[in-house]
N, C-alpha and C positions, 0 to 999 in steps of 0.2 A: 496566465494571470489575466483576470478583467478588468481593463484600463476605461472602458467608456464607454454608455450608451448611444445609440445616434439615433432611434429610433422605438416607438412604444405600438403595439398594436392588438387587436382583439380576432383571436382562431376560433371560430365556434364558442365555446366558455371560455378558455383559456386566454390568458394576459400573455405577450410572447415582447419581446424586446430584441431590437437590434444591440450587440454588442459588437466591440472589437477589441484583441486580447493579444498575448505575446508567449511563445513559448518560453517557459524559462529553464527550459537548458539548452536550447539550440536560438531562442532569440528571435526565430522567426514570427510574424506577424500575421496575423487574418482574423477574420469577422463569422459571427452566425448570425444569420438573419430572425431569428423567430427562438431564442431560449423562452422558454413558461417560466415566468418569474410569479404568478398568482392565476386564480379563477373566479369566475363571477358564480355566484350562487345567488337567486333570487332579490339580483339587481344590485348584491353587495359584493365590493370583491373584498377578496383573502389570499395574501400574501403568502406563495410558499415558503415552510421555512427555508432560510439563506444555505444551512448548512446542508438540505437536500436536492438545490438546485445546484446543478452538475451538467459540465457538457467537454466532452474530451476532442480537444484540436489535435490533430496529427499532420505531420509532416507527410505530405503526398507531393511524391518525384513524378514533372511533367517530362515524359519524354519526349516529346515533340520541342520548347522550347529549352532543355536543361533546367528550368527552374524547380526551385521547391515551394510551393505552397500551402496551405493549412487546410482542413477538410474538419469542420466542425460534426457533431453529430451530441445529440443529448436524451 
């Protein structure tokens, strides 16, 4: 689930935003650095729609420290 922005930036055309997010069913927590929330097209931009922007956080087991942390990907 997407809790909050921390960051807004421009990829080539694309609008990409920092978020950070919470799994909800295990609770864990992490960040994507660059979701594409829109595109610039000749100096305007265009909001994708909400319901197509998607990015799947997964639970990835460190084994070096035991921890779990989140691996964004969209």
């Amino acid at each position: 689930m997407l809790e909050a922005f921390y960051d807004v930036g421009v990829d080539d055309h694309r609008i990409v935003a920092g978020v950070v997010g919470q799994c909800i069913d295990c609770g864990t927590e992490g960040s994507i650095d660059t979701l594409p929330v829109g595109r610039i097209i000749d100096g305007e931009f265009y909001a994708y729609d909400p319901g197509q922007v998607q990015s799947l956080l997964e639970p990835v087991e460190n084994p070096i420290a035991g921890e779990h942390r989140l691996s964004g990907r969209y």
